[in-house]
MARKEFI-399813 format. One record per atom (N, C-alpha, C): residue in one letter; z, x negated, y. Coordinates in steps of 0.001 Angstrom, whole numbers, plus 500000, padded with zeros to 6 digits. Atoms other than C-alpha are relative to their C-alpha. Layout:
aZXY;...
//
This chain:
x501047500625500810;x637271406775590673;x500573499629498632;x499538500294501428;x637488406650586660;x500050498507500007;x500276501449500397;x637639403133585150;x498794500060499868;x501726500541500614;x634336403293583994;x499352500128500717;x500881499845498798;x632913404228586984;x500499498952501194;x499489501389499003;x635058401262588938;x499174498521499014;x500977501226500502;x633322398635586112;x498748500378500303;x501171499538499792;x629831400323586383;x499859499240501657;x500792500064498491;x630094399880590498;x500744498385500222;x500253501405499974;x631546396341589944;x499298499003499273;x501229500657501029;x628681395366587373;x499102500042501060;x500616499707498910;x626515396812589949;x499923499496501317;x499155500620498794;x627914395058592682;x499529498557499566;x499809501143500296;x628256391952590780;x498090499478499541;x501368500106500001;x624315392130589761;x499106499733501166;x500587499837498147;x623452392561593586;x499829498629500623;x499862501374499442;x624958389249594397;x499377498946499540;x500668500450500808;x623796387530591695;x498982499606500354;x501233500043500317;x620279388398592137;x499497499293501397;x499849500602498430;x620799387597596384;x500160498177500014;x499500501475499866;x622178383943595492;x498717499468498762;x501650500374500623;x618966383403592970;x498984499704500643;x501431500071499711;x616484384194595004;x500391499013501654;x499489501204498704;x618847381528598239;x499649498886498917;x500078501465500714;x619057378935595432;x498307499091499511;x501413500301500269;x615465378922594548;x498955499995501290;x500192500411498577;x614631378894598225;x498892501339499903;x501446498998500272;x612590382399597040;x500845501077500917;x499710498525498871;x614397384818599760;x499396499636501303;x500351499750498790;x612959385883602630;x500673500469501255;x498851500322499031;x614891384486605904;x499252500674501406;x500652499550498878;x614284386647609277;x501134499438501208;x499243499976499089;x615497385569612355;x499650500746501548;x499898499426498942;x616491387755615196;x500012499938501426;x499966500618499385;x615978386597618508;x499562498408500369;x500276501216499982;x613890383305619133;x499603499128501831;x499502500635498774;x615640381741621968;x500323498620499759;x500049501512500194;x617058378126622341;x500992500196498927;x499756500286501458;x618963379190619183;x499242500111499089;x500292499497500869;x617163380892617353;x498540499720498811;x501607500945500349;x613508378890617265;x500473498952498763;x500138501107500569;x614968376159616273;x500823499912498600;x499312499404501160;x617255377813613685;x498819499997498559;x501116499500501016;x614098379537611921;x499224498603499763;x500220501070499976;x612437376066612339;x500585499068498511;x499348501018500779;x614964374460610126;x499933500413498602;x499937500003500942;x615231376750607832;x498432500289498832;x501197500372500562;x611500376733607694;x500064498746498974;x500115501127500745;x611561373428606626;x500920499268499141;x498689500258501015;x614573373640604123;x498865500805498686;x501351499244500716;x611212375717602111;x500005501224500241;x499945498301499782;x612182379464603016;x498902500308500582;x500633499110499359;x609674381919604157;x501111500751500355;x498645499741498778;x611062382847607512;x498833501347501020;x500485499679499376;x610209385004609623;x500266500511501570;x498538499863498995;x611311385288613279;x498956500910500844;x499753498286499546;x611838388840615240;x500520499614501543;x499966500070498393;x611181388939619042;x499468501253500613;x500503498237499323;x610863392311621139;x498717499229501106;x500568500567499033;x609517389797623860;x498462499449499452;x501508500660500599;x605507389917622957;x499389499090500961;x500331501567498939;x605100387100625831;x500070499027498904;x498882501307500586;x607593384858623760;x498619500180498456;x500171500072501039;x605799385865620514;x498262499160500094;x501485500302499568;x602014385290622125;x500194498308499955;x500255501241499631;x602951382192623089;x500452498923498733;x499746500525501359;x604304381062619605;x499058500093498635;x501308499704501183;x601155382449617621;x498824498815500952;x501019500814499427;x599170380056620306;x500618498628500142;x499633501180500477;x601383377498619192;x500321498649501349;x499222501150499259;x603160376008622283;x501684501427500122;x498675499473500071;x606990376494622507;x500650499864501359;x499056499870498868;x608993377246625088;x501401499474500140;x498266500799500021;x612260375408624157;x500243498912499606;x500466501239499545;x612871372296625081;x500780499079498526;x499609500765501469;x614467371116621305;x498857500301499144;x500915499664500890;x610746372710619597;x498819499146500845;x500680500252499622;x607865370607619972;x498964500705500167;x501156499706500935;x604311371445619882;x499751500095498946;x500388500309501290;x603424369883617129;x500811500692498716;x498823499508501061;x606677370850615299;x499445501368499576;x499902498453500366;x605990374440615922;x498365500234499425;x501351499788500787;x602195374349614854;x500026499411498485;x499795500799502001;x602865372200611313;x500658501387499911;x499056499163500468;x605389374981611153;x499234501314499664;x500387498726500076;x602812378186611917;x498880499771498969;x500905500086500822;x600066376279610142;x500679499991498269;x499862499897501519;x601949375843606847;x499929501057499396;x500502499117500788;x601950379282606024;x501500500801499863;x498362498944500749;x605852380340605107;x500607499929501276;x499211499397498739;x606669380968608875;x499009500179501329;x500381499201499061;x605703383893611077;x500654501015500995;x499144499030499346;x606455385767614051;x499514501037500287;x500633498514499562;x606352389351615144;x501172500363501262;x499008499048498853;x607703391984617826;x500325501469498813;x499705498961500502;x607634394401615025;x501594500162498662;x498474499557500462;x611206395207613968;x499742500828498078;x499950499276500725;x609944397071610929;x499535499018498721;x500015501228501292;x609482393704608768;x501397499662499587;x498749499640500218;x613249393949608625;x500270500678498226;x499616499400501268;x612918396268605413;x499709498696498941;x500742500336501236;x610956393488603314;x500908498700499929;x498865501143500231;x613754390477603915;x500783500340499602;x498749499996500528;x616513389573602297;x501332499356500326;x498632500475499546;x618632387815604664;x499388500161501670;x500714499595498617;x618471388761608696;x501242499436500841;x499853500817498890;x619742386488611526;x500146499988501035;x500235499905498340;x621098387470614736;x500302499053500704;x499608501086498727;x620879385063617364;x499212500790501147;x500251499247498641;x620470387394620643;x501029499346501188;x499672500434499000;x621935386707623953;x501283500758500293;x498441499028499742;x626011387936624629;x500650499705501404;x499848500777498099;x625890387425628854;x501123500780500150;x498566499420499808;x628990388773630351;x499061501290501244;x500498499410498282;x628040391833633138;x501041499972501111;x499710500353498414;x628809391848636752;x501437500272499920;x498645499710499871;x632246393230636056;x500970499105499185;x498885501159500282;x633205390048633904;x500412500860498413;x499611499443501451;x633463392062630596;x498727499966498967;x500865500468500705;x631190391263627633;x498955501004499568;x501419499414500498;x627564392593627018;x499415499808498436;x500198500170501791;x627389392910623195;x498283501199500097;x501287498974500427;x624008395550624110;x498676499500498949;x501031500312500994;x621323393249622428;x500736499818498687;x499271500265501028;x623814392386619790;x499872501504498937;x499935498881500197;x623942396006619098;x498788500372499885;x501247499362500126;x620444396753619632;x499303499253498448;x501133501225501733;x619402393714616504;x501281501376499148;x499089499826501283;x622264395601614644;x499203501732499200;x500483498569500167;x620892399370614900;x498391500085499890;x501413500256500181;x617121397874614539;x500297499607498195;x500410500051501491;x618563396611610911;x500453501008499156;x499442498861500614;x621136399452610210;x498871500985499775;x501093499166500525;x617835401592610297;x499004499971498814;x500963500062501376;x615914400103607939;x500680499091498879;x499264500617500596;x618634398289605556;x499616500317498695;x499685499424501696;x618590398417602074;x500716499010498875;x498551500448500983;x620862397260599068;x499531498349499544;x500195501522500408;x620789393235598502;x499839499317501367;x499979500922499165;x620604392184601723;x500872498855500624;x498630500624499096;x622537389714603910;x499926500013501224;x500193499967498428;x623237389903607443;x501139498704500676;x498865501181499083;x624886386881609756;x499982500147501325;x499628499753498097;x626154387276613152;x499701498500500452;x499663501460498911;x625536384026615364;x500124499997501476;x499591500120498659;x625498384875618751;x501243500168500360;x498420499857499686;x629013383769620204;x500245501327500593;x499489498239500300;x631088387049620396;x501427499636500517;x498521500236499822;x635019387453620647;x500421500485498628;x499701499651500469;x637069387724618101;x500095501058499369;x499855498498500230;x636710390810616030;x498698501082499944;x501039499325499850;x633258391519616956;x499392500722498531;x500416499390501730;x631887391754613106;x500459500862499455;x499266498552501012;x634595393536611397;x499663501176500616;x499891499021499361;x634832396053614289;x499070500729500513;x501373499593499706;x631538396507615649;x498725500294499149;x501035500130500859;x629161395608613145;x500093500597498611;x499485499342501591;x630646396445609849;x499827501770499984;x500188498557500149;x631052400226610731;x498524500583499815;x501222499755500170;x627504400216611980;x499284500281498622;x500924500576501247;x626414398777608628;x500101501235498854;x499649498885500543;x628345401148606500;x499625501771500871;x499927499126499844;x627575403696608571;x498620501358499095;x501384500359500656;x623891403109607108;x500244500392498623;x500130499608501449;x625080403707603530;x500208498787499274;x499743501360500906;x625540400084603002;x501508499361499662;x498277500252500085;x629335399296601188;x499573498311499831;x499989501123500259;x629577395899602139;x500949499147499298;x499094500401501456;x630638393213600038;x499448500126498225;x500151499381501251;x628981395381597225;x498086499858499998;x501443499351499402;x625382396863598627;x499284498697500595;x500417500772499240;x624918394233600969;x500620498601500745;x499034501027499658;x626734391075602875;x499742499716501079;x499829500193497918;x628097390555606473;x500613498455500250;x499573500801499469;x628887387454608090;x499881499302501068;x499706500510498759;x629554385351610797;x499882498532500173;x500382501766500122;x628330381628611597;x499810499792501382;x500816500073498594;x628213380600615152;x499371499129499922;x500622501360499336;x625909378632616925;x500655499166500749;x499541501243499271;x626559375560618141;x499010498973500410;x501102500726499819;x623543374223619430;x500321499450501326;x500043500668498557;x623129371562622724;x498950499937500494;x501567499676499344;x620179372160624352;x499392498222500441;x500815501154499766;x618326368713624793;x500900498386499475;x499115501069501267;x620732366695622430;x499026499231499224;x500956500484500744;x618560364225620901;x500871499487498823;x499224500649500848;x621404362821618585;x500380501299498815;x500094499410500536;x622328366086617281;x499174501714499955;x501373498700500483;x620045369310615860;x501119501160499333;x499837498985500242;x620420372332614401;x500451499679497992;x499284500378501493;x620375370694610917;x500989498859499219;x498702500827500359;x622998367790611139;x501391500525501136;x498793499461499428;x625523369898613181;x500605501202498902;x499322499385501015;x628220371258610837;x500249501487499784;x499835498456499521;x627975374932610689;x501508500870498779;x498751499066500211;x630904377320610417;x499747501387498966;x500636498165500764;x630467380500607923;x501631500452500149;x499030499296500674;x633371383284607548;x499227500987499823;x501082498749500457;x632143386417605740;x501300501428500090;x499025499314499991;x633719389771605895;x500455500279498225;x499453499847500948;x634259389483601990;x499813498630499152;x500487500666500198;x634341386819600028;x498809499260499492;x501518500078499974;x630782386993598597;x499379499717500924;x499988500085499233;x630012387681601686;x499485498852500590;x499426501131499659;x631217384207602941;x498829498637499363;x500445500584500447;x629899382652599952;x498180500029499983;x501466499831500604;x626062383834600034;x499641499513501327;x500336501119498460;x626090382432603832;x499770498661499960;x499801501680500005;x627311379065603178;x498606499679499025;x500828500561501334;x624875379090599964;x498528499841500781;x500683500164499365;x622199379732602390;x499758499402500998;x500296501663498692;x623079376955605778;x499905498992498862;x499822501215500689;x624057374687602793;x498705499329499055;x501349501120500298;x620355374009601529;x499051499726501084;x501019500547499208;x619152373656605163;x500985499291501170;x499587501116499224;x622081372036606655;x500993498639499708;x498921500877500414;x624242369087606123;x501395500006499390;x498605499686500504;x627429370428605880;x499933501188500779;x499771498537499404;x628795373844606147;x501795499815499404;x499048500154500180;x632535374320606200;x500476501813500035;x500046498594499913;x633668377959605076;x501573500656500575;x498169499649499621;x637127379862606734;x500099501199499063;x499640499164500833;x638706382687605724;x499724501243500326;x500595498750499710;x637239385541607916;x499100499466500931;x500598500058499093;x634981386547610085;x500321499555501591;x499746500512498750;x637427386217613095;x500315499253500462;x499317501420499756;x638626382863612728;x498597499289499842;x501631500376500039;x634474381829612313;x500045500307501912;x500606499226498706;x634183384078615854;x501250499118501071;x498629500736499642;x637628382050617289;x499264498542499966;x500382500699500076;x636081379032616382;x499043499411501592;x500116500651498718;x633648378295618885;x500407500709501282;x499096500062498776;x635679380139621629;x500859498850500584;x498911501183500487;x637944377209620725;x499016498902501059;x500595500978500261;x635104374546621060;x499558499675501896;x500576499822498691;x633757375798624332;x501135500140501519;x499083499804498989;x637075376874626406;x500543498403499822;x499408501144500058;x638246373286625475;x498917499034500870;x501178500394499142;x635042372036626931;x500700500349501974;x499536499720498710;x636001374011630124;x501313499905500299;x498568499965499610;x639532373763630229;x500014498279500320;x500093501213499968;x638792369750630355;x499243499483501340;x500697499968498785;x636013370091632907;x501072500323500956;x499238499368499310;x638245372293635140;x500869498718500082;x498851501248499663;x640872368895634905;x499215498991500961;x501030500932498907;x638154366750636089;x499190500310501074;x500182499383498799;x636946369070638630;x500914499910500950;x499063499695499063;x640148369399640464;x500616498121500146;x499454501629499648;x641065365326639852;x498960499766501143;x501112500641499217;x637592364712641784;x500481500282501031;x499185499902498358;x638903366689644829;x500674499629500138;x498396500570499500;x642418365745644824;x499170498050500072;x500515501596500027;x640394361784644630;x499368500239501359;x500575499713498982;x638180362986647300;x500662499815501721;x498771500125498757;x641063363849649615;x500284499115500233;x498862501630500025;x643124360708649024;x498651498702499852;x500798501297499656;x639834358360649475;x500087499141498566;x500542500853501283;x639261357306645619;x498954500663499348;x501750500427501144;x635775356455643623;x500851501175498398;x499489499327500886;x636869359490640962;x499284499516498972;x500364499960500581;x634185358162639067;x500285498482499277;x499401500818500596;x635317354587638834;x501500500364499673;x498255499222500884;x639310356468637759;x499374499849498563;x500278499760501087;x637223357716634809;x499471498853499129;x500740500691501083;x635283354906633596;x501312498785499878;x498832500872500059;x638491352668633814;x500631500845498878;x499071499187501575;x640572355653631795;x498894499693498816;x500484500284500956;x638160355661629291;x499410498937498902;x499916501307501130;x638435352323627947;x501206500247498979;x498779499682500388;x641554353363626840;x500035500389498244;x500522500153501717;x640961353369622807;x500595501281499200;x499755499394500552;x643345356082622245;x500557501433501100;x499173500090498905;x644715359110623658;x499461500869501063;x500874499807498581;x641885359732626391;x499042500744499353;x501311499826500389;x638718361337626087;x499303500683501225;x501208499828498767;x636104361168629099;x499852501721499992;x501060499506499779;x634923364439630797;x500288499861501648;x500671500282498495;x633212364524634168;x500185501045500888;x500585498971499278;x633107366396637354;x498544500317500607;x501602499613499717;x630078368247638942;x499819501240500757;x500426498975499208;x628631371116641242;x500543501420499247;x499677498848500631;x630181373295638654;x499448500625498341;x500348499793501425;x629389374860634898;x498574500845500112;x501123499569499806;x625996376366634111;x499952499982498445;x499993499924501303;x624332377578630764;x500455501108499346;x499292498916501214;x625329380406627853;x501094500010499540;x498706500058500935;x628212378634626515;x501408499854500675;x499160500465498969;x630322376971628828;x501013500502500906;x499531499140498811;x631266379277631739;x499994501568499386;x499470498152500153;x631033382421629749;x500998500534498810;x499030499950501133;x632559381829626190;x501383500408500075;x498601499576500070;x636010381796627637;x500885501295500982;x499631498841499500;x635793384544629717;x499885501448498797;x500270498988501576;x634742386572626100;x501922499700499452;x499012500170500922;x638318385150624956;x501289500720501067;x498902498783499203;x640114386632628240;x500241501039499608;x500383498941500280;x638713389416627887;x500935500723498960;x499252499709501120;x639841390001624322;x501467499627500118;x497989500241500253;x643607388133624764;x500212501024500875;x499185499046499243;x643989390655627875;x499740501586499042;x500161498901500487;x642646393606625629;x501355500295498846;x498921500038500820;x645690392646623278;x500943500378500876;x499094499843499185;x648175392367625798;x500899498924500364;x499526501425499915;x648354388401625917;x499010499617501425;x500094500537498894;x648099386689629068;x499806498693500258;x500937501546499624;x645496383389629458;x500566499068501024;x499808500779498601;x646901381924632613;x499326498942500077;x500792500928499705;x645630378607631855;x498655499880500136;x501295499547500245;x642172379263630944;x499545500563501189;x500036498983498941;x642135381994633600;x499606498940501646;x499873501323499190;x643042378967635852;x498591499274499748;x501100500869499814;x640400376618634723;x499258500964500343;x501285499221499497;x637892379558635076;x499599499726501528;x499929499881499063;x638791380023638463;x499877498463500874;x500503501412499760;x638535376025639334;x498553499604499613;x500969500052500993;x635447375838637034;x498640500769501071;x500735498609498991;x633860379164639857;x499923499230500928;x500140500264498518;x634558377614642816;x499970498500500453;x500846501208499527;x632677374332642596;x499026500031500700;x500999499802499404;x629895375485644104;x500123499999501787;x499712499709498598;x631603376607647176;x500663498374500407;x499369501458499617;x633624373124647147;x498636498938500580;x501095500809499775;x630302371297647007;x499547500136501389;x500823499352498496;x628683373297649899;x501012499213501129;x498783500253498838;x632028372678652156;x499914498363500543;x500292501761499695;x631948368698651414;x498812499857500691;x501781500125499449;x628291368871652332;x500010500330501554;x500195500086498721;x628732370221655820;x501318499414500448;x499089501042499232;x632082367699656022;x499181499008500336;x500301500835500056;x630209365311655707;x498500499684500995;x501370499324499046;x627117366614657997;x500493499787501262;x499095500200498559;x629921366971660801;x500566498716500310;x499626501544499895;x630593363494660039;x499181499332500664;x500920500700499495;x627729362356661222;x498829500639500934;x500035499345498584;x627145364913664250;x499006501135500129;x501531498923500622;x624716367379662240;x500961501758499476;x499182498285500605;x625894371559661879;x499061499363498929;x500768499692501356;x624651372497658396;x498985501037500205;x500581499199499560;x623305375498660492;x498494499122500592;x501779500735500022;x619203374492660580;x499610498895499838;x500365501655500732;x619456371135658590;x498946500459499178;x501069499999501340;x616892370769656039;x500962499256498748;x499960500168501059;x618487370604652828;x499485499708498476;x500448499714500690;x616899369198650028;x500381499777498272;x499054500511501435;x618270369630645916;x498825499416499447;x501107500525500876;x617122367592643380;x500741500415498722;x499517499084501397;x617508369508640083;x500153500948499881;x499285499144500192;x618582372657639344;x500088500515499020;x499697499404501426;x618660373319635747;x501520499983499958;x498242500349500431;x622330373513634210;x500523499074499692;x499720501675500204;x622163370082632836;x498479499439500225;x501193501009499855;x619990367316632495;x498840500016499483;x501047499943501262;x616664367200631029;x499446501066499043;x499207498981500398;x616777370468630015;x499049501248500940;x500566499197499217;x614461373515631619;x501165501431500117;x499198499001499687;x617073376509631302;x500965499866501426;x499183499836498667;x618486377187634696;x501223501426499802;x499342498743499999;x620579380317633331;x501640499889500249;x499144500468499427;x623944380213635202;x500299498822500659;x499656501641499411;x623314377068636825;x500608500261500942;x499323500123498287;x625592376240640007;x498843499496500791;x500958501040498968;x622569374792641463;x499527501720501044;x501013499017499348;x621302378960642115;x501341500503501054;x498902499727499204;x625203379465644055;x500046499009500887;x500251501115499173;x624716376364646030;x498645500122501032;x500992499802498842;x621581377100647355;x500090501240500652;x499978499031499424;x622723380852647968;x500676499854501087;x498943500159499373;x625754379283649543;x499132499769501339;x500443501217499223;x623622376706651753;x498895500985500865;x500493499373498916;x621195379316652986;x500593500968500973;x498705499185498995;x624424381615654122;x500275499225501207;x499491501490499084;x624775378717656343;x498980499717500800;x501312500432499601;x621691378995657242;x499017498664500916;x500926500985500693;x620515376057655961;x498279500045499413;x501190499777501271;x616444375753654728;x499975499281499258;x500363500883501146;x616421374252651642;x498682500220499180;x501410499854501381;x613800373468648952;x500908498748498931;x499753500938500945;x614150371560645861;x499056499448499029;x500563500661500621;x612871369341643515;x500119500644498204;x499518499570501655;x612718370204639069;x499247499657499590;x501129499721500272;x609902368977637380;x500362500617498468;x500025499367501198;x611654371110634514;x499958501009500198;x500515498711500096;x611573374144636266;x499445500504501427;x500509499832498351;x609375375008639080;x500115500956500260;x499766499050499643;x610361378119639411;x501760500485500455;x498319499767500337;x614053379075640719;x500689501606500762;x499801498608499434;x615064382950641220;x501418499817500544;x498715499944499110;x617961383306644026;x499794501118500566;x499816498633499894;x618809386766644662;x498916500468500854;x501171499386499823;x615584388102644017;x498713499517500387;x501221500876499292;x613551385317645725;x499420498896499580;x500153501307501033;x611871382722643724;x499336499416500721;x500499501385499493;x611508378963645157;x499475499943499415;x500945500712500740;x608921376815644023;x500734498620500228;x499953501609499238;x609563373124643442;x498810499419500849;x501160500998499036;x608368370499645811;x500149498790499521;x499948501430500192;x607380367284645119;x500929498998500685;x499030501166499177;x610131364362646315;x499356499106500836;x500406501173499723;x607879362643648481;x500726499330500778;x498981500596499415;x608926359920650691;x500208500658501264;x500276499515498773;x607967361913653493;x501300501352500138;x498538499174500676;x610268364730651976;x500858499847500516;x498686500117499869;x613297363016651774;x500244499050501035;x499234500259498609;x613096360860654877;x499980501279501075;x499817498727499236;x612638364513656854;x501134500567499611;x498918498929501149;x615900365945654535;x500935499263500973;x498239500853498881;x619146365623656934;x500619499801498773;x499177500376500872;x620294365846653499;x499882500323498657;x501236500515501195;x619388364671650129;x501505500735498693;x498961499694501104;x621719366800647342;x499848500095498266;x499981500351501646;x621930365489643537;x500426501234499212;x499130498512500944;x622795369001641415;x499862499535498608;x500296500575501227;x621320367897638410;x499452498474500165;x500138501709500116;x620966364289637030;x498767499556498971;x501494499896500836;x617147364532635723;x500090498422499495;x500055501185499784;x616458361118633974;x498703499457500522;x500996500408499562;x613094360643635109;x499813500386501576;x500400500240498622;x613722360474638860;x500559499043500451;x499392501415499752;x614049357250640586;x501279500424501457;x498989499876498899;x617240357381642350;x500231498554501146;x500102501295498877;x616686353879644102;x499171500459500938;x500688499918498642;x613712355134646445;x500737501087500093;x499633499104499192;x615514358311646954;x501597499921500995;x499391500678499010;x618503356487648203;x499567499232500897;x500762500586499525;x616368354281649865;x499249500774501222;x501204498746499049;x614197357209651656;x500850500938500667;x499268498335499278;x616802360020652416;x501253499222501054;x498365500979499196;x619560359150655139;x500918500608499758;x499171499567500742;x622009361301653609;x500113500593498275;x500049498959501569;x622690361928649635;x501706500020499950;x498775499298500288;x625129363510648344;x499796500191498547;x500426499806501687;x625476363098644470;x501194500588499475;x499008499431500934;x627571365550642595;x499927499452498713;x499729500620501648;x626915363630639209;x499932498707499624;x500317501958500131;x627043359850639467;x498447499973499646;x501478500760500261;x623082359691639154;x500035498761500487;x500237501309498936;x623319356790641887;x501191498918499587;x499380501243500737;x625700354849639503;x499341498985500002;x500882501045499928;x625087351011640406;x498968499730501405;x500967500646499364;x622990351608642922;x501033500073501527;x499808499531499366;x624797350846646250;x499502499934501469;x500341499991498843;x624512351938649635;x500407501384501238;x498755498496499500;x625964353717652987;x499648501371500087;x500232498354499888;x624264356996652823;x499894500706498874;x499297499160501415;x625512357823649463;x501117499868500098;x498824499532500305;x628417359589649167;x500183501018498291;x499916498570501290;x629425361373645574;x501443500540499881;x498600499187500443;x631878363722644338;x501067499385499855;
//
């Protein structure tokens, strides 16, 4: 390339960006987001109401029906929220992929589940990428958010992009921001949680941040894409590598006849030093239990060896089965097989408060418990529906009649709107995997 043809395509270049960070600063680009799941709603949401015309991209014409009739399906979007939002006018949704050409900045937040063999499912990731590589054109921006492994952007996505005709950096701009959302967090949102940008150039980088930074609080920028994608691997295996400690203290407490839960609330006075987490029936959710199997994955694809991690995983897995086991110790304790008890859970989302059941331990617990053949039913009034290989329960109401018939009354989730005094009160055996029955006491509660 002459000189004059290297200034020409960095005038050219440099005009591109320019005109991209004009039309972010003046809140006049048009923001699409990809996927409107429990990230992605509430994403477009925000940056609805930062002033952008948004527009959010769902294959799922259920999901989209039910967002043009203005109730939401995710438990951080209200009603109301999402109707002010469809009625104002600068945010709409579609299933049609081919509104892609007329934005100027596009938003993946899709789903990155691991498959059955424990190795990472980047297919929707891939499918948003080759829905924009088709119809791309020069000024755009693109941001990765669905957690990934290290490497995913440069390696995966970037070629795609270019493969399209787009020289990024120049043509167009790639980057990387994860999510970090908590699903029924009332303290923090989508727009006072600090978001991460790395870009694969520095423009890049910069036309990201320029765009969270007028709809979120703070944005903090790195230096690539894979230390952005590292990031919350970081956030989440530390999560589980912590759990996994307090999983295995609870048993080893269990064994040796100590209250694991009064250990913890004693350590955690401790001012420095310490920092509380809990045990429980096991991990559940998108982030939690699968994030750090995305980081195995990748350290074993290098030729580095996790052990610890690997470890918590494997402690982290086999709560479910621990739970079940205590459950018919404690059955034989008091002269009952587990074979044709009536079992009944109360909860089964992944956490509290909270309708997503996706990886919950609550759906391995009840698979466990009917291997055992156990009949169970359960209680949710967040999700009355619960698929177990292939067979979907219904909830039942807790009556008293219920849980004095239940040989045995099992806490999975710690809903706050169920009274745990009459159901200690009513059931002659509980069994609380999550301190719900903190305070209240009496002898036919036993917990973790």
């Amino acid at each position: 390339m002459s000189a004059t043809e290297l200034i020409t395509t960095n005038s050219s270049a440099s005009a591109t960006f320019e005109a991209l960070a004009r039309l972010i600063r003046n809140r006049e680009a048009r923001v699409g987001v990809i996927g409107l799941g429990y990230v992605g709603l509430p994403l477009a949401l925000t940056l609805n109401d930062a002033g952008f015309p948004v527009t959010g991209i769902d294959l799922d014409e259920n999901r989209v029906q039910r967002l043009c009739d203005r109730t939401s399906y995710v438990t951080d979007v209200g009603n109301n929220e999402l109707a002010k939002a469809m009625d104002g006018g600068r945010f709409k949704v579609t299933s049609d992929a081919e509104v892609i050409r007329e934005l100027d900045a596009v938003i993946i937040c899709v789903p990155t589940p691991l498959r059955k063999s424990k190795e990472p499912d980047l297919s929707y990731v891939m499918s948003a990428v080759d829905m924009i590589a088709s119809r791309l054109r020069s000024g755009q921006l693109i941001i990765l958010e669905s957690t990934t492994y290290p490497g995913t952007t440069e390696e995966l996505i970037l070629p795609q992009l270019e493969k399209a005709g787009c020289r990024v950096g120049s043509d167009c701009f790639l980057a990387y921001s994860p999510e970090r959302v908590d699903p029924g967090n009332k303290e923090f949102s989508t727009r006072n949680i600090p978001k991460i940008v790395g870009g694969i150039t520095s423009r890049c980088a910069e036309l990201a941040a320029l765009l969270y930074g007028l709809c979120v609080d703070r944005t903090m920028t790195v230096s690539s894409t894979r230390v952005a994608e590292m990031v919350k691997l970081l956030e989440n295996t530390f999560r589980n590598v912590n759990v996994a400690l307090a999983n295995e203290i609870a048993l080893m407490c269990a064994h040796m006849q100590i209250d694991v839960w009064e250990v913890i609330r004693a350590a955690k006075t401790k001012p420095f030093g310490f920092m509380p987490f809990y045990p429980g029936p096991g991990l559940g959710g998108h982030c939690i239990p699968i994030d750090p199997i995305y980081l195995l994955w990748k350290a074993k694809s290098t030729g580095f060896e996790p052990r610890f991690i690997e470890l918590a995983d494997s402690i982290n897995s086999g709560m479910p089965r621990a739970v079940v086991l205590r459950a018919m110790e404690l059955m034989n304790q008091r002269g009952m097989p587990l074979k044709g008890s009536r079992v009944h859970i109360l909860g089964v989302t992944y956490k509290k408060d909270i309708s997503d059941t996706r990886e919950s331990p609550a759906i391995e617990i009840v698979k466990l418990l009917s291997g055992c053949g156990a009949t169970v039913s359960y209680t949710d009034s967040f999700a009355s529906e619960l698929e177990v290989d292939g067979q979907r329960l219904q909830s039942t109401p807790a009556t008293s009649e219920l849980l004095e018939g239940s040989d045995l009354v099992m806490i999975v989730t710690d809903h706050s709107n169920v009274d745990y005094r009459t159901v200690a009160d009513r059931a002659p055996l509980v069994f609380d995997t999550r301190n719900a029955t903190e305070g209240i006491h009496s002898d036919n509660i036993v917990r973790l």
